[in-house]
C-alpha positions in Angstrom: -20.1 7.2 13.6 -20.5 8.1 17.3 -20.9 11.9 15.9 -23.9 10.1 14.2 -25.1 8.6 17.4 -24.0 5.4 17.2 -22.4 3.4 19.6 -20.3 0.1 19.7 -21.7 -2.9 21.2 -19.0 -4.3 23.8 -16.8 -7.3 22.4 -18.8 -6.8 18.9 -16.0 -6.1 16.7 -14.9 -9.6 14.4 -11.9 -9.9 12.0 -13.2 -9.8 8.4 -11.8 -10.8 5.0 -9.5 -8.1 4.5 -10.7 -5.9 7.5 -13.3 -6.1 10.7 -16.8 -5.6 11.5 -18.7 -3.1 14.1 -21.9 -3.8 15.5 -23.4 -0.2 16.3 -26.5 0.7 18.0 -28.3 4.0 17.5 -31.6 3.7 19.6 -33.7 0.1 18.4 -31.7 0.4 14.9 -28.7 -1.7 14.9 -26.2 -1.6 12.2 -23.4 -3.9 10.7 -20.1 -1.9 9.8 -17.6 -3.8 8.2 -14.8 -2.1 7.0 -12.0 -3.4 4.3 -8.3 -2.3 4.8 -5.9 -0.7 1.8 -6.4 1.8 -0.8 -5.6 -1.3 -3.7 -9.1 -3.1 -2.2 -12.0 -3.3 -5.0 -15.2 -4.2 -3.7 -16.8 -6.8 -5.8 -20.2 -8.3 -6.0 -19.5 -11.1 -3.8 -18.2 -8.9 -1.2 -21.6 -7.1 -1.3 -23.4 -10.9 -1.0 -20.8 -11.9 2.0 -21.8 -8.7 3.9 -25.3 -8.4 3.2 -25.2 -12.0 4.7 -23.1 -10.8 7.7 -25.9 -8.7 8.4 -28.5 -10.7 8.3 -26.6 -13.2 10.6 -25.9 -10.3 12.9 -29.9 -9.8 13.6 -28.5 -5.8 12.1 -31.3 -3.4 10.5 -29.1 -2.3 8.1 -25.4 -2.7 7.0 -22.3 0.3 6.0 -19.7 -1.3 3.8 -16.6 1.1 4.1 -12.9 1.0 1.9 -10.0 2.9 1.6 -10.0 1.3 -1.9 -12.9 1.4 -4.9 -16.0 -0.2 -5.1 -17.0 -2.2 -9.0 -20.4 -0.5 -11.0 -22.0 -4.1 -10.3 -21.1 -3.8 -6.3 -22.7 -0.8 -6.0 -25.6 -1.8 -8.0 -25.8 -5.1 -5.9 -25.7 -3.2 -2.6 -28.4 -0.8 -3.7 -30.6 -4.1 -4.0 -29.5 -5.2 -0.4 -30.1 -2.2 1.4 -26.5 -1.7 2.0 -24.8 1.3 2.2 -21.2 1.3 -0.1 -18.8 4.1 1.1 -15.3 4.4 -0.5 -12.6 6.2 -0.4 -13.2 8.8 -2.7 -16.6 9.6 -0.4 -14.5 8.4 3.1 -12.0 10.9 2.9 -14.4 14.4 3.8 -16.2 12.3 6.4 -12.6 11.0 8.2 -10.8 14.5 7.8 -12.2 16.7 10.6 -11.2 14.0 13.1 -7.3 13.9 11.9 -4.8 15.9 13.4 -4.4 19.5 11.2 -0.6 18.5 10.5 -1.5 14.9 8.9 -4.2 16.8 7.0 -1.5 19.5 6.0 0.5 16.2 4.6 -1.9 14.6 3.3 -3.0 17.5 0.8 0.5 18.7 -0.3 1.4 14.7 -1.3 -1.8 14.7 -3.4 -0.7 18.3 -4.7 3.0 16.6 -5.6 1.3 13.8 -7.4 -0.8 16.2 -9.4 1.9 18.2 -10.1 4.0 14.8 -11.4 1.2 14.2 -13.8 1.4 17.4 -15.2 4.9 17.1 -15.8 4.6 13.4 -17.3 1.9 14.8 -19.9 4.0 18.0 -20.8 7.0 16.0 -21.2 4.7 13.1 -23.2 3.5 15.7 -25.5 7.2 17.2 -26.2 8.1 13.6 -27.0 5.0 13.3 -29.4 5.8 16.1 -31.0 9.2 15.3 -31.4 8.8 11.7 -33.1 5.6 13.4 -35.7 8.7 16.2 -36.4 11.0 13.6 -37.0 9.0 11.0 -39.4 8.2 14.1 -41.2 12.0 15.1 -41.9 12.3 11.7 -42.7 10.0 11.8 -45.8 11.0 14.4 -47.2 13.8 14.3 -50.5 17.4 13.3 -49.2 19.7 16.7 -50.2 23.7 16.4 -50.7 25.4 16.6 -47.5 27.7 19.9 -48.0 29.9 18.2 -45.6 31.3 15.1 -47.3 34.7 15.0 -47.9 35.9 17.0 -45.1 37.9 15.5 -42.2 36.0 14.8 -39.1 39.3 15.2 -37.3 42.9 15.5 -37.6 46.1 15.4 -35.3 46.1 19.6 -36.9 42.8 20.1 -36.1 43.1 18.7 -32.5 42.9 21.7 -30.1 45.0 21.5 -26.7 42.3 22.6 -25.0 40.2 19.5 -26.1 43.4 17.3 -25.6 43.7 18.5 -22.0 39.6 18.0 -21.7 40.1 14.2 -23.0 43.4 13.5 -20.7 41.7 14.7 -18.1 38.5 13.2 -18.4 38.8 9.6 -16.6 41.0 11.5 -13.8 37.6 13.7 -13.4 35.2 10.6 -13.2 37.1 8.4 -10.8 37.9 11.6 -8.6 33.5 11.5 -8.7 33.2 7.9 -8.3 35.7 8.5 -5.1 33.4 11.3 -3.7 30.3 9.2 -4.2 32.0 6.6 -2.4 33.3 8.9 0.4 29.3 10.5 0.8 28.3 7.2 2.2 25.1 6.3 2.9 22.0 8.0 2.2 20.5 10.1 5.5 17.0 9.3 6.9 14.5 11.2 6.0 13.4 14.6 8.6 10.1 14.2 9.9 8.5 17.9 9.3 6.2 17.3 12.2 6.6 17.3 15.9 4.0 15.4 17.9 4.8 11.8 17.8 1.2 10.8 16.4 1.4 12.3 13.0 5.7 11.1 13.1 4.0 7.7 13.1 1.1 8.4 10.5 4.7 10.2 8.3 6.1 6.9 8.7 3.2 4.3 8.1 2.5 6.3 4.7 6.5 5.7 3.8 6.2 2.6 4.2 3.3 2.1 2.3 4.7 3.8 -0.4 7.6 1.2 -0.2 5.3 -1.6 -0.4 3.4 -0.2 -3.7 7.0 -0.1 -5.3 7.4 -4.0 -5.1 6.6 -6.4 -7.5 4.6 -9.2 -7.1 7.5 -11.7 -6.5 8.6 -9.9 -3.8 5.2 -9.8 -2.1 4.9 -13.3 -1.9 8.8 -13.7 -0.8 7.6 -11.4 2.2 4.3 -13.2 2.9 6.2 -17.0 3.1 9.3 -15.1 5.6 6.6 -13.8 7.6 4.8 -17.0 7.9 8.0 -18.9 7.9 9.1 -16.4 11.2 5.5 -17.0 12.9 5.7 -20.9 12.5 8.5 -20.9 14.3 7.5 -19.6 17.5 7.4 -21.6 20.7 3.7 -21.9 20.7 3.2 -22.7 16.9 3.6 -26.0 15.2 3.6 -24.0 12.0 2.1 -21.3 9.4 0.4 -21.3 6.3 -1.8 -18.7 4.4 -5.0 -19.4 3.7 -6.3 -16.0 1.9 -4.7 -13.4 1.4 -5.8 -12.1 4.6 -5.6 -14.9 6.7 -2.9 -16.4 8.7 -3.7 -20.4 10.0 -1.7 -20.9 12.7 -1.5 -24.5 14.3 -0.5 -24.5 18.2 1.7 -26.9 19.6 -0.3 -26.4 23.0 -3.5 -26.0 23.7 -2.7 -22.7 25.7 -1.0 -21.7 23.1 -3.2 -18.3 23.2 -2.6 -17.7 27.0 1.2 -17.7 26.8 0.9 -14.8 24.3 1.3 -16.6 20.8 -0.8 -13.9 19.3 1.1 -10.8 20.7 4.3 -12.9 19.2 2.7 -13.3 15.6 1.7 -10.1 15.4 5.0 -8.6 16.6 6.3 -10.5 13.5 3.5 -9.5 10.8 3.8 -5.5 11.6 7.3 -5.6 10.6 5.5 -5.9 7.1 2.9 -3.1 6.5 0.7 -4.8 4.2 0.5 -7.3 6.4 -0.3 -5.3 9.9 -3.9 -6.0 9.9 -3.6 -9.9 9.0 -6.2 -12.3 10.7 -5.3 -15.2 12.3 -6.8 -18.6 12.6 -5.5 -20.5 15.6 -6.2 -24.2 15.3 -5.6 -25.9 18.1 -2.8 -29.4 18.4 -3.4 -32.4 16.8 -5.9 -35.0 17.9 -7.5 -32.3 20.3 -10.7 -31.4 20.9 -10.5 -27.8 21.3 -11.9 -24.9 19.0 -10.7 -23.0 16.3 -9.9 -19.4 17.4 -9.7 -15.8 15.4 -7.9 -12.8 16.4 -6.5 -10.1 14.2 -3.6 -8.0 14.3 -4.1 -4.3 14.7 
């Protein structure tokens, strides 16, 4: 945005549903960037209504709406009637690239090669199967013929060979002398990091453990989310932790400074250790029966 001319307005950034929000100013024009975290977000119409809102709250002349994720036909025809301008990741990706280092680039692309590659192979190995299961239901229709074989010995002590004697004695020596190596290989190494400079070891990493994350199911999700909150509710300076969205942490203080002795450095040390969870906001509600305000920070 800056290579646009815009600029950020000091202490305008705000922790948003799912992401932030940027206040930029490019001459009189000021514009409302909000921007929504994770390649599984879906933009919906009453995204679109909360931001066009955002804007107009703001005092902004016009509004960006940026995802990783997808935006819905209906968002897109919404924020065309708002004046807002929809940007996902699809579109994000040729606008983002020339900043990023050349090795993340270089990563990036031979991933998206690999998963193109994988589809290929699913589809060629769908079509053998296909082809395999119309060969089949077609031998199976046609007119049963006499089996030539019936009536000869599958196998007798005569027509056991020593060489396939020697193969079955053998045989359960063979697969615990595997199982022992297997045993023996212990455990798996860490991946090698291809690149060298530490910024695109970390970026390596991140996307790892994203992919990690995308492999769990549902269950799991939510055991993570109630550990995490469990972990941040039992902090010094927290009474305790609930979600509230998906998004949002609420975090009750057992102090009033519970903010200046560093609760939120201390809940967000907990939530990174969970990368969907990195860019959670909180909601620090101050003790009961005080009268002090509710707070919002987010994680970065």
């Amino acid at each position: 945005m800056e290579e646009k001319g815009y600029k950020e307005l000091p202490s305008s950034r705000q922790p948003g549903d799912g992401g932030a929000e940027f206040l930029l100013v490019k001459g009189d024009e000021r514009c409302l960037l909000g921007y929504k975290h994770g390649t599984a977000y879906r933009l919906g119409e009453a995204n679109v209504r909360d931001f066009a809102n955002a804007v107009q709250l703001q005092g902004a002349t016009s509004g960006m709406l940026v995802t990783l994720g997808s935006a819905e036909g209906f968002a897109r025809d919404l924020a065309r009637r708002y004046g807002v301008d929809l940007t996902d990741g699809r579109s994000l990706w040729p606008q983002v690239e020339p900043f990023a280092a050349p090795q993340m680039v270089l990563a990036i692309r031979e991933q998206a090669a690999s998963e193109i590659r994988k589809g290929q192979r699913l589809g060629i190995f769908a079509s053998v199967v296909l082809g395999l299961l119309v060969f089949a239901a077609g031998y199976a229709m046609q007119p049963g013929e006499p089996d030539a074989m019936v009536g000869t010995p599958a196998s007798t002590p005569e027509n056991t060979s020593p060489a396939a004697t020697a193969a079955g004695t053998e045989g359960p020596a063979n697969e615990a002398a595997g199982e022992t190596s297997a045993a023996s290989a212990g455990e798996p190494e860490a991946p090698v990091s291809r690149f060298t400079d530490q910024a695109s070891r970390d970026a390596e990493g991140a996307l790892r453990e994203l992919e990690e994350v995308a492999r769990l199911t549902e269950q799991q999700r939510i055991e993570r989310r109630l550990a995490a909150a469990a972990e941040v509710g039992e902090l010094d300076a927290a009474e305790h932790a609930n979600w509230s969205t998906q998004s949002t942490l609420v975090i009750r203080m057992s102090r009033a400074d519970g903010i200046d002795t560093g609760l939120v450095n201390e809940a967000c040390a907990v939530l990174v250790q969970y990368e969907e969870l990195r860019y959670t906001r909180l909601q620090l509600e101050p003790p009961a029966g005080t009268a002090g305000q509710v707070r919002w920070r987010q994680c970065q």
